[in-house]
C-alpha positions in Angstrom: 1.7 28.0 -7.2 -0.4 27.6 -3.9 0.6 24.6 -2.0 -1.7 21.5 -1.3 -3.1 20.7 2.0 -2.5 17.4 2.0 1.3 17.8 1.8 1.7 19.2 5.9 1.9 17.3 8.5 0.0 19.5 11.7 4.0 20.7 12.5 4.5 21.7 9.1 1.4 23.4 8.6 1.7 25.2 11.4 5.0 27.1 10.2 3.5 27.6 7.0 0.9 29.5 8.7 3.4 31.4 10.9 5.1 32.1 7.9 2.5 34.3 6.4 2.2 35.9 9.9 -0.9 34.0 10.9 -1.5 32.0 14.4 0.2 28.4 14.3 -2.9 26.9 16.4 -4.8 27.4 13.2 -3.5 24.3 12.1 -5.1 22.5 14.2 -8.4 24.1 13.5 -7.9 23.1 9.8 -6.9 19.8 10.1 -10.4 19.2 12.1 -12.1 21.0 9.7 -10.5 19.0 6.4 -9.5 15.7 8.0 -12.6 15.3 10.5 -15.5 17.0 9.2 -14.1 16.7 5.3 -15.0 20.3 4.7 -13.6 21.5 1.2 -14.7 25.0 1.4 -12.7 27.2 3.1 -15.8 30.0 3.8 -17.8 27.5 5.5 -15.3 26.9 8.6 -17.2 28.9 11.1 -15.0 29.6 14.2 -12.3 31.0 11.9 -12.7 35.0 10.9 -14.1 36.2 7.8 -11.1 37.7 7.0 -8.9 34.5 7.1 -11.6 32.6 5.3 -11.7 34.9 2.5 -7.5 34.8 2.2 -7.1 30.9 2.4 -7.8 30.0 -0.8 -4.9 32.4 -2.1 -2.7 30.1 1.0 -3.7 26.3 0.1 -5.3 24.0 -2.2 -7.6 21.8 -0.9 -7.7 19.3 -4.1 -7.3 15.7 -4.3 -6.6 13.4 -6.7 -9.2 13.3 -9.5 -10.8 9.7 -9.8 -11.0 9.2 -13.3 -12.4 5.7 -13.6 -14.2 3.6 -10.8 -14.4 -0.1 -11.6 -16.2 -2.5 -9.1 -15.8 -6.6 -9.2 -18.2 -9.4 -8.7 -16.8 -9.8 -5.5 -17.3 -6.2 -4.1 -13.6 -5.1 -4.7 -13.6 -1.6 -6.2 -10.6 -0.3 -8.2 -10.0 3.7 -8.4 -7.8 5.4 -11.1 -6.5 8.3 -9.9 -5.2 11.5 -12.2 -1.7 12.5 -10.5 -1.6 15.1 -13.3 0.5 15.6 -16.7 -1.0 12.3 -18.0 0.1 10.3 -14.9 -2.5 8.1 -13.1 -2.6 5.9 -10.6 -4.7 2.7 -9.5 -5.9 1.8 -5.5 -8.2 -0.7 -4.4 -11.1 -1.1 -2.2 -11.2 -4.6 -0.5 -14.0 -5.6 1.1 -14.2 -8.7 3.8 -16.2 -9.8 7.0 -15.0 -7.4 9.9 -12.8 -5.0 7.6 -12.7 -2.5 4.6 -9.0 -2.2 2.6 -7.4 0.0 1.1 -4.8 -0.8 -0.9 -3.0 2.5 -1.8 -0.2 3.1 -4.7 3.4 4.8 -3.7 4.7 5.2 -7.2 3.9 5.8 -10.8 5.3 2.3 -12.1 7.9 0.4 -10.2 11.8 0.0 -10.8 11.8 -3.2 -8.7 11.2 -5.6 -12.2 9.9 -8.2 -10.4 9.2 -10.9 -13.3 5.4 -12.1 -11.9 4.0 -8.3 -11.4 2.2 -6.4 -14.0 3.0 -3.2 -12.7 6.9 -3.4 -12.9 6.3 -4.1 -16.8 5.1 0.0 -16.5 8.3 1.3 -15.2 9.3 3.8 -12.9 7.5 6.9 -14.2 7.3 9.1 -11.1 7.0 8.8 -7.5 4.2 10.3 -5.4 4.0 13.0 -2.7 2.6 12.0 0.7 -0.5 14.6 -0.6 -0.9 12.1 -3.6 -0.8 9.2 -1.0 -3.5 11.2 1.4 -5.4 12.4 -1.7 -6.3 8.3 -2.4 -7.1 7.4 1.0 -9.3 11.0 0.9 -11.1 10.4 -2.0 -12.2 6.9 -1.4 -13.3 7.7 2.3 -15.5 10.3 0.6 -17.2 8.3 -2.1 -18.7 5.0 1.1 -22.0 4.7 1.9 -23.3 6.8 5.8 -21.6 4.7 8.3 -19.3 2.3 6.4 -15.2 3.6 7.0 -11.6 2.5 5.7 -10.5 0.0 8.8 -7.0 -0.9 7.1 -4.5 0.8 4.7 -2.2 -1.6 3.3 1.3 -0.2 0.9 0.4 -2.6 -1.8 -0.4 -1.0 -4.6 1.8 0.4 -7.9 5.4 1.2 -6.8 7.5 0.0 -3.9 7.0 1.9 -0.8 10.5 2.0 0.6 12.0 3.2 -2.8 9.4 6.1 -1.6 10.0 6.2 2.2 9.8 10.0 2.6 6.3 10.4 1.1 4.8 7.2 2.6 6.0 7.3 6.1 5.0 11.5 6.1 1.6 10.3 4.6 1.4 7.8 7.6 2.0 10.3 9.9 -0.9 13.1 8.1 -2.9 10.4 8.6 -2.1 9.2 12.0 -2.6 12.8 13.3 -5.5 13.1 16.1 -6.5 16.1 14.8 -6.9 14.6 11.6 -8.2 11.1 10.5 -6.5 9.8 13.4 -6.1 6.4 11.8 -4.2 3.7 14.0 -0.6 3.1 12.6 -1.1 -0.6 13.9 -4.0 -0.8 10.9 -1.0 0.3 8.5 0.9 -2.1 6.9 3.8 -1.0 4.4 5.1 -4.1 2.3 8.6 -3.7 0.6 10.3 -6.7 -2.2 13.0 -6.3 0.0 14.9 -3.1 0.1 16.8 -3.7 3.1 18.8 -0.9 4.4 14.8 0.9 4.7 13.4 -1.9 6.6 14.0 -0.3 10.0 12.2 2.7 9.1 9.3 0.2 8.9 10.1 0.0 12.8 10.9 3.5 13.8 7.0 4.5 12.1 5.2 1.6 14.2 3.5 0.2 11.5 3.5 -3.3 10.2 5.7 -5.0 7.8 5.1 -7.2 5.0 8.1 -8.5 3.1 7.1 -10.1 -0.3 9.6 -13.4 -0.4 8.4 -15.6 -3.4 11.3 -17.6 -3.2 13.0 -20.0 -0.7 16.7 -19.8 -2.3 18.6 -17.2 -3.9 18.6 -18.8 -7.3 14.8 -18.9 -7.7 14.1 -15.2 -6.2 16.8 -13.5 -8.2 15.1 -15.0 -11.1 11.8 -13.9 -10.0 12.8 -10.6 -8.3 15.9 -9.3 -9.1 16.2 -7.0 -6.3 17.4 -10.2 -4.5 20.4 -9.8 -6.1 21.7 -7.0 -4.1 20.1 -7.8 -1.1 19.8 -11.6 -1.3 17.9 -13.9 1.1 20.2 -14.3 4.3 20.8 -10.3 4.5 16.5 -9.8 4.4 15.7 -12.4 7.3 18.5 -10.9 9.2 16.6 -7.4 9.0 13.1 -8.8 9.6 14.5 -10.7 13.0 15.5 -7.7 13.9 12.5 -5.8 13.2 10.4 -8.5 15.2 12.7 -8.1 18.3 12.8 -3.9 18.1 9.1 -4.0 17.4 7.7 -6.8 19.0 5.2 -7.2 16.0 5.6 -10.3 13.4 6.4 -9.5 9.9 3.8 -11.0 7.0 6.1 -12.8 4.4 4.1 -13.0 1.2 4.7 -15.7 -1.2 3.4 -16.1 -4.9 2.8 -19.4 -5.7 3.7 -20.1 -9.6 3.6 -23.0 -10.9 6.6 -25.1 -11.2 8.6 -22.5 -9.8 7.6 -21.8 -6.4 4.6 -24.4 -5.4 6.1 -27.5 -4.7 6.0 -29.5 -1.4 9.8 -29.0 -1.1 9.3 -25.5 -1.6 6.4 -25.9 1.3 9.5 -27.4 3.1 12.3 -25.0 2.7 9.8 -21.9 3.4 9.0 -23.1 6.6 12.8 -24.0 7.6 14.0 -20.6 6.3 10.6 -18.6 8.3 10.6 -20.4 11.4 12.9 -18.4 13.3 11.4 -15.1 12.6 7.7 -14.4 14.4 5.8 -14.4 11.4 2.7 -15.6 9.6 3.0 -16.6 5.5 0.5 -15.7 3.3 0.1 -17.6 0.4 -1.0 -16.1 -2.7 -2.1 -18.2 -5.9 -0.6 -16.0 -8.9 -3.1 -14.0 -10.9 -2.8 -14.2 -14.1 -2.2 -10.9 -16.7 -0.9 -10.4 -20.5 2.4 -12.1 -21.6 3.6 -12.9 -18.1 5.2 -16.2 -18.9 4.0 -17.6 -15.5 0.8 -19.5 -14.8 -1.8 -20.3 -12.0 -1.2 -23.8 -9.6 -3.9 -26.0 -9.7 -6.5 -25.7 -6.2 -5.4 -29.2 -5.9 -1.3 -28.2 -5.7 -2.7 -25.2 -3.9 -3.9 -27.1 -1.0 -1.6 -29.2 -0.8 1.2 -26.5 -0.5 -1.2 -24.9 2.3 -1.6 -28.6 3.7 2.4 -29.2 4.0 2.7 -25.6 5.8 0.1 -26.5 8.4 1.7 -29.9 9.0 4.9 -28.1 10.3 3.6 -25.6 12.2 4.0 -22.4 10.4 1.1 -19.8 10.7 -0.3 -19.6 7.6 -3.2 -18.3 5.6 -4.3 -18.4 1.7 -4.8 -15.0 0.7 -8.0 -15.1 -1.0 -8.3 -13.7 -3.9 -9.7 -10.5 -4.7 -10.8 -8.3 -8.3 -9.1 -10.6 -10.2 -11.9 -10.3 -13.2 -11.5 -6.7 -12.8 -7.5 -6.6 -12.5 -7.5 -5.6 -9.2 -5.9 -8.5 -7.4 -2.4 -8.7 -6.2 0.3 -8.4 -8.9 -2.5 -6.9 -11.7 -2.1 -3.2 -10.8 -1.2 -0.8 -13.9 -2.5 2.4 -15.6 -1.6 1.1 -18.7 -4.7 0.1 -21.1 -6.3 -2.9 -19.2 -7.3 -5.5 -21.2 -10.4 -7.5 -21.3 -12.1 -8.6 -17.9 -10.5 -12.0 -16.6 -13.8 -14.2 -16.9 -14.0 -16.3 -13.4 
C-alpha cells in the first residue's frame, strides 16, 4: 500500500524519495506544489519531468480525509465529519470571530481521559490519528473557504486528548509549520491537554502554546470531574505549567468549565485565582454546554457574571469564552461521531 503524503515531514520525504533512487530536493518541489498551490494531480506539476509525473502516483497518495457531513450554526460555526476509514470518523470545527478564523482540529477517535462534563469521553478511545489524519482536516477545510478568506488559528481541541497523541500532533505541527509548505506560525497553534503531565514540556520544546483544561480548584472536585487528576493531581500540574512559562516565556490558558453547583461559586472564583496567580496566565471561562444524560447543568448569566465579576475584582486576566455551535453540537465539550441528537434550540 502506497503511502500518504501528508504523513512526511519535508526530512522524511526527502528519504522516501532517495529511497526509490530519486533526488531528495524533490521534496521540496512537492511540498510547494501540494501544501502551497494545493495541487492534487501529480501530471500537472510542471517543472518536474514527464517521467516522474507519470511514476508518482505508484509512490504517494495524495488523499485526504473524506468530509462526510458539513453542518453550519446560526452563528457561522461550521462543524466537519471526517471518514478516517473502517467506519471511523471524526468531527473539527470552523470558528468564526472578528480578526480570526479557527480551527479546532480532533487528535483521537474518542478519548480515554473520562472526563465526567465531555461528550466525547462517553465515545471511548477508538483509535488515535496519524499526523496525515491531523493535516488531512486542516487540508480539507482550507480547501472548501471562500477566495481570500484563510485558517488564522489551529487550536488541539477537538475529540481525543492531544498529549495521549504527542507523536502525531507535534509531527502534524511541524508538516504544517514547514516554509515550503503551509508555513503556518507555531505561535497561532495552541495544543490543550486535561493534564497529562510528564508531556507538558513537549508543549515547550514544539513552541506552541498551551492550554491546560483545570475545571477544578481542589483535588476533590477535579478528580470527580476529571479523573485524570487522580494520577497527576493539582499541585504536580501548576508545577509543570510554571515551568513551561519560565522555559517558554509564553502564558499558559487554563480553561475552566463552569457547572453549576460544582464549580461556579464565588469561592470557587476565589480559590481559582489564589491557585492561578503565580503562573503567567489568562483563565478562560467557559459556561458548560449542555448534551444527552450528562448529569451536569448550565449556570445562570446572572451566576455567570458574577463569577467573571469576582475574577476581575482580583486581578486575574480573564475572558468568558463565548460560546460557539452550541445548537449545532459544535461547542466545547459537545464533540462526538456518535448519532447526534436533535439541534439544541437557542
Amino acid at each position: 500500500m502506497k503511502p500518504s503524503f501528508f504523513e512526511f515531514t519535508l526530512d522524511e520525504l526527502k528519504g522516501h524519495l532517495q529511497s526509490l533512487g530519486k533526488e531528495g530536493f524533490r521534496s521540496q518541489q512537492l511540498f510547494r506544489w501540494v501544501y502551497q498551490m494545493r495541487v492534487s494531480d501529480f501530471s500537472q506539476m510542471t517543472n518536474l519531468s514527464k517521467d516522474f509525473r507519470r511514476e508518482l502516483p505508484e509512490m504517494l497518495d495524495l488523499s485526504v480525509p473524506r468530509v462526510l457531513t458539513e453542518a453550519k450554526s446560526l452563528d457561522g460555526t461550521r462543524k466537519f465529519l471526517f471518514d478516517v476509514g473502517e467506519g471511523q470518523s471524526v468531527e473539527s470545527v470552523l470558528i468564526p470571530s472578528k480578526d480570526r478564523l479557527t480551527l479546532c482540529v480532533s487528535s483521537e477517535v474518542g478519548c480515554n481521559m473520562a472526563c465526567k462534563f465531555c461528550y466525547t469521553a462517553k465515545q471511548k478511545l477508538k483509535r488515535r490519528l496519524s499526523a496525515g489524519e491531523i493535516v488531512g482536516q486542516f487540508l480539507a477545510v482550507a480547501d472548501r473557504l471562500p477566495e481570500g478568506q484563510r485558517i488564522t488559528n489551529i487550536v488541539f481541541m477537538g475529540m481525543g486528548e492531544p498529549l495521549d497523541n504527542p507523536d502525531a500532533v507535534f509531527k502534524s505541527v511541524e508538516i504544517l509549520h514547514s516554509p515550503w509548505g503551509v508555513g503556518f506560525s507555531k505561535r497561532k497553534v495552541t495544543v490543550s491537554t486535561s493534564g497529562i503531565v510528564p508531556l507538558i514540556p513537549r508543549v515547550t520544546e514544539a513552541g506552541v502554546r498551551l492550554a491546560v483544561s483545570l475545571n477544578g480548584v481542589n483535588d476533590d472536585v477535579r478528580s470527580r470531574i476529571m479523573p485524570i487528576n487522580k494520577r497527576w493531581p493539582i499541585a504536580e500540574l501548576m508545577k509543570a505549567c510554571r515551568q513551561h512559562t519560565e522555559e517558554s516565556g509564553d502564558r499558559v490558558t487554563f480553561e475552566y468549565v463552569l457547572l453549576k453547583d460544582v464549580t461556579d461559586s464565588l469561592e470557587d472564583a476565589r480559590a481559582l485565582y489564589r491557585l492561578t496567580r503565580s503562573v503567567p496566565c489568562k483563565i478562560n471561562i467557559i459556561p458548560f454546554n449542555e448534551h444527552p444524560n450528562s448529569g451536569f447543568h448550565r449556570p445562570s448569566e446572572a451566576r455567570i457574571e458574577r463569577f467573571q465579576e469576582e475574577l476581575m475584582r482580583l486581578g486575574a486576566h480573564v475572558l468568558r469564552r463565548k460560546t460557539m455551535g452550541r445548537d449545532i453540537y459544535a461547542a466545547c465539550g459537545q464533540l462526538t461521531t456518535a448519532a447526534n441528537p436533535a439541534p439544541i434550540a437557542l
